[in-house]
N, C-alpha and C positions, 0 to 999 in steps of 0.2 A: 783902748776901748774899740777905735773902728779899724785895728788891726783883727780883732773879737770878733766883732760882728761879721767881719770879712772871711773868718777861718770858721763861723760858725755856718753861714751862706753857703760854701765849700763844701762841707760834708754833706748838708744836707741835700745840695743839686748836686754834685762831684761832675767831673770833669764829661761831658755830654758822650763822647766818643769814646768813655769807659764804660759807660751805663749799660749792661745789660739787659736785653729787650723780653722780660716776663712776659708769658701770655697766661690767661686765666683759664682754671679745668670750669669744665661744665660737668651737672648732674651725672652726664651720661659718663663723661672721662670718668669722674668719679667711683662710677657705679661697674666699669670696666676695671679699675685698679684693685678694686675689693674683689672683683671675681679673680683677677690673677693672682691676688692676694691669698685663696685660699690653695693654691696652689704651688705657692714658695715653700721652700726647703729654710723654713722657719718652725720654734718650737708653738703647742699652742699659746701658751700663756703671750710669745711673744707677736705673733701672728693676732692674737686679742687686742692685744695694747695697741697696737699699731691702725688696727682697725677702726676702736674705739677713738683712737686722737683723728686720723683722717676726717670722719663723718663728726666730729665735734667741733675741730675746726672747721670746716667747712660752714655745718649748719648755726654756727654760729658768730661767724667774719671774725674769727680770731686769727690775730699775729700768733705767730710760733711761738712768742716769747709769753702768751698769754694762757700757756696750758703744756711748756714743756720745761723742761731744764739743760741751759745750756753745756754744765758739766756737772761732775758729782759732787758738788760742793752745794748738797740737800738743805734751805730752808725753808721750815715749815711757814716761814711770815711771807716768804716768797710765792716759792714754787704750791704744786696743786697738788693736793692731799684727797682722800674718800671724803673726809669731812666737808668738801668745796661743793659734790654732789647731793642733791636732796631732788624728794621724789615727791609727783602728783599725780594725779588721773591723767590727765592731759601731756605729760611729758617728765620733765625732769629740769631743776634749775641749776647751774653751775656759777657760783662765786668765783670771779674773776679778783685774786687778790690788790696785783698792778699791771696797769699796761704801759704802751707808748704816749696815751692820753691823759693816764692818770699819773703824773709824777709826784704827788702827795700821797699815793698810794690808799685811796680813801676806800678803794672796791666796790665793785656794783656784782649786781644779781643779775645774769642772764637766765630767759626762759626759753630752752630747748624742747619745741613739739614732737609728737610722734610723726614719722612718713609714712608708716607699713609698706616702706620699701626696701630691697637689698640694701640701701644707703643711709636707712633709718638710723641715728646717734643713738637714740636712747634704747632699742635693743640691744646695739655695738657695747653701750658701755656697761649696761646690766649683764652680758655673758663677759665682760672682762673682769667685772668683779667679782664672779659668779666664782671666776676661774681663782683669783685672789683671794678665796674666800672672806671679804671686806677687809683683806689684811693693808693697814696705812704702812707698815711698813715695808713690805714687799711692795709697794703701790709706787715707795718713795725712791725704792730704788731701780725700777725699773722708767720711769718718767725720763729719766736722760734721753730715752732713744726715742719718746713719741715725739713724732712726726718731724726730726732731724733727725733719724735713723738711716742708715746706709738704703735700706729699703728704701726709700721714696723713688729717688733716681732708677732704681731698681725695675719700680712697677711702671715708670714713667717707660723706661727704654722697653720696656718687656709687653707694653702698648703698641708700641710702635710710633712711641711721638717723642719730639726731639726733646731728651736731657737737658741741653743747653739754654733751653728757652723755655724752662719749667721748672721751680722749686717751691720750695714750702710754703711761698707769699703767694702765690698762686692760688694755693686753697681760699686766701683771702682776698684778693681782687675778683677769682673767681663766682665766689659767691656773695659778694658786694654787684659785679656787674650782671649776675643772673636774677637777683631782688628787681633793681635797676631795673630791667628790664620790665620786670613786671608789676613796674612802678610802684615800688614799695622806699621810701626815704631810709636811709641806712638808722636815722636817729627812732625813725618809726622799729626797723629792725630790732635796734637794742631795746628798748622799751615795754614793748611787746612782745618780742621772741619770734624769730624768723621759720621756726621750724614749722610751725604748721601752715607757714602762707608758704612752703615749699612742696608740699603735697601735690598736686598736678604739674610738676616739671619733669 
């Protein structure tokens, strides 16, 4: 048992001098990726999806693992389907089936606001479905690449900020530390929907 405990410690911290040092994007990093983004030698539909995951995790502190698929092994109890989005005046909500938090898998309801900015989600995701035409299927199999797509590293190097010290968790510390900042509790975050207290960043 506290051989268990011992190998479970491990993973969780892993060895200090292995750790690699994440820094978190800002608005603006952000808001620079998607303009380089329109400008990659991508199709649109997938130039869409990528956009659409970027600005969703982001605006809404999600892990990678919380809106993409790690390989093609599609399920629908899992992974994120058109069914997970639903629409309001005010933004758009996206059902989070499981995360790192939830290992009973119970799901919560995030509330994504509008920005009316380049970086805005709930435009991003309305032209990706647009593009989809609300097809779940097409939807399900294109989700492997959002936001673990070769692309990221991509837009990251094509910034001119270091690859090595930027990936996908990024999006989520990133916008965990830019709330933060503007003293917004991350539990307030989820609750409420962080998108519209992003509006003046």
């Amino acid at each position: 048992m506290l051989r268990l405990a011992i190998q479970c410690i491990q993973r969780i911290e892993g060895p200090i001098h292995l750790r690699p040092t994440r820094l978190p994007l800002t608005v603006a990093m952000l808001g620079q990726m998607l303009r380089r983004l329109e400008r990659a030698a991508l199709k649109q539909h997938d130039c869409l999806m990528v956009r659409a995951a970027l600005t969703l995790g982001f605006f809404s502190i999600l892990r990678v693992g919380e809106f993409t698929m790690k390989n093609r092994s599609f399920n629908p109890r899992f992974h994120p389907t058109m069914q997970d989005i639903s629409w309001s005046r005010e933004g758009m909500h996206y059902y989070v089936k499981q995360s790192k938090t939830d290992q009973m898998g119970r799901g919560t309801t995030l509330f994504v606001g509008r920005t009316h900015q380049c970086t805005c989600p709930v435009a991003a995701m309305k032209a990706y479905m647009r593009c989809c035409g609300c097809s779940a299927t097409r939807h399900h199999s294109s989700t492997t690449g959002m936001g673990r797509h070769s692309t990221f590293p991509h837009l990251i190097r094509q910034c001119g900020f270091d690859a090595a010290k930027f990936n996908t968790h990024s999006l989520h510390i990133g916008a965990a530390s830019t709330a933060a900042f503007r003293h917004y509790s991350e539990a307030g975050q989820i609750k409420g929907g962080m998108g519209s207290t992003m509006l003046t960043l």
